[in-house]
C-alpha positions as CSV (number, residue, x, y, z in Angstrom):
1,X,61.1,87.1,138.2
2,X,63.2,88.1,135.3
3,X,65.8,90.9,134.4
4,X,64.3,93.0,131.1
5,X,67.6,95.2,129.6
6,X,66.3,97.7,127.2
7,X,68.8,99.9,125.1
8,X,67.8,103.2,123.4
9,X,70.1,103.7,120.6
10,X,70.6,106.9,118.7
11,X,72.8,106.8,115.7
12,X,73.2,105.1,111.8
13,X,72.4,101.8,112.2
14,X,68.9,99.8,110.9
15,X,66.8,97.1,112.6
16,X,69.3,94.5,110.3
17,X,72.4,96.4,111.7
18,X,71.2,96.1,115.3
19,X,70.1,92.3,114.9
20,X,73.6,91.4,112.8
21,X,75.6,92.7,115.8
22,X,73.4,90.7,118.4
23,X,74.1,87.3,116.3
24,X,77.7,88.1,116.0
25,X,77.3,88.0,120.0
26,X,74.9,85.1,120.2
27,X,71.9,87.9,121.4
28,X,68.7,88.1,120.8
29,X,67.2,91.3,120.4
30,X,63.9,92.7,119.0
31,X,63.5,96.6,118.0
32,X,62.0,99.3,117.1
33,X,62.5,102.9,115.8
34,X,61.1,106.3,116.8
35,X,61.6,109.6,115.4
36,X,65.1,108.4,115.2
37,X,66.2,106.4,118.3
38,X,66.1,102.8,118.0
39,X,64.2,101.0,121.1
40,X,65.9,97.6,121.8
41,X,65.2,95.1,123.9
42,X,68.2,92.8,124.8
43,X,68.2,89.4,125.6
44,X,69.8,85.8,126.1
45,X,66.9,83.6,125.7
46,X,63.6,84.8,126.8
47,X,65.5,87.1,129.5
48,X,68.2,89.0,130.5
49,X,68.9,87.1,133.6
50,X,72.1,85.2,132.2
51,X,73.4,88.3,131.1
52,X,73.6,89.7,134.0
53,X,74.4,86.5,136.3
54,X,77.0,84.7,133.7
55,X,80.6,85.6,132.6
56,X,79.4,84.8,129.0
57,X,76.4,86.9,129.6
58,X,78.6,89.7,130.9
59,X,80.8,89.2,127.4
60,X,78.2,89.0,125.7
61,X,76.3,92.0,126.0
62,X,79.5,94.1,126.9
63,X,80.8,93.4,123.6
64,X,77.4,94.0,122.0
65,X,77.3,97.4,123.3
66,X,80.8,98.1,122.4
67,X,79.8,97.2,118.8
68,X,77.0,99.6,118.9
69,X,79.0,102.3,120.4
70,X,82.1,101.6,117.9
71,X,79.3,102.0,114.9
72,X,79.0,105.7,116.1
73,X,75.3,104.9,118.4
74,X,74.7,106.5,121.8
75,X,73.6,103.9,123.7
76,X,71.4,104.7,127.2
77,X,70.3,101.5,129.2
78,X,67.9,100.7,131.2
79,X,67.7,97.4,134.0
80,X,64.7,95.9,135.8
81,X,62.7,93.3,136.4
82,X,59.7,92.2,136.1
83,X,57.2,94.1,138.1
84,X,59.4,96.8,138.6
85,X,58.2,100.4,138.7
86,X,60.2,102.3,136.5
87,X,59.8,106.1,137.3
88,X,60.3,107.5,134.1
89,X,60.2,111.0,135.2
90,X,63.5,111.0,137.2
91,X,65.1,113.2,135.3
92,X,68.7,112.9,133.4
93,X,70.2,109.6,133.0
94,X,72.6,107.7,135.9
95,X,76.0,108.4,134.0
96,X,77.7,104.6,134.2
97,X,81.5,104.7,133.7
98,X,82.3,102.7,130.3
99,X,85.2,101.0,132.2
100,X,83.1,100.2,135.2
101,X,80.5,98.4,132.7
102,X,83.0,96.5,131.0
103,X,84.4,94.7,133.9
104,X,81.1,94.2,135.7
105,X,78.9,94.3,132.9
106,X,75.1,94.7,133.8
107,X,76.0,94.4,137.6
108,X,77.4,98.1,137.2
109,X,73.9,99.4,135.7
110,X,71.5,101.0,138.3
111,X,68.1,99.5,138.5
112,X,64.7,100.9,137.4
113,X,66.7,104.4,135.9
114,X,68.1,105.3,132.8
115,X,72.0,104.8,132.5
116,X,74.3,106.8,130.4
117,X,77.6,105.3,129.6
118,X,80.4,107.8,130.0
């Protein structure tokens, strides 16, 4: 079973801005756009399991997200694995402290529900 970390991103960046800020962190990413938010699907590798068990991981997609964020994007996220139910009807999104995401990177995102960085 593998960790899937999806980012909706609503803001002025392309699918080339998106990918150039995953390579400056060593990501690999694959998106798309919708009547203007940007669907992204993060990942080390095929997964996002090393992002969220690795200190490089954690650095890694912390900084990616600060990038994102510091390009003017809102940036929701959503963690779970595979097989997971994802009720997409729960309403608003979890609001996840920035500061709290930094220092424990995915580890701070709830699972199967929509976080908001705050």
């Amino acid at each position: 079973m593998c960790f899937r970390l999806l980012a909706a991103v609503k803001g002025p960046l392309s699918d080339e801005g998106v990918a150039h800020l995953a390579l400056r962190h060593g990501l690999d990413v694959r998106s798309a756009e919708k009547g203007g938010v940007r669907f992204v699907e993060i990942a080390w590798g095929d997964c996002a399991c090393s992002l969220y068990t690795r200190r490089e991981g954690r650095e890694r997609a912390v900084g990616f997200v600060a990038d994102l964020l510091a390009q003017g994007a809102e940036v929701q996220l959503l963690l779970f694995s595979d097989g997971d139910e994802v009720d997409w009807t729960s309403g608003a999104p979890e609001r996840v402290d920035l500061a709290a995401f930094q220092a424990r990177g995915l580890q701070a995102l709830p699972e199967r529900r929509v976080a908001l960085l705050a």
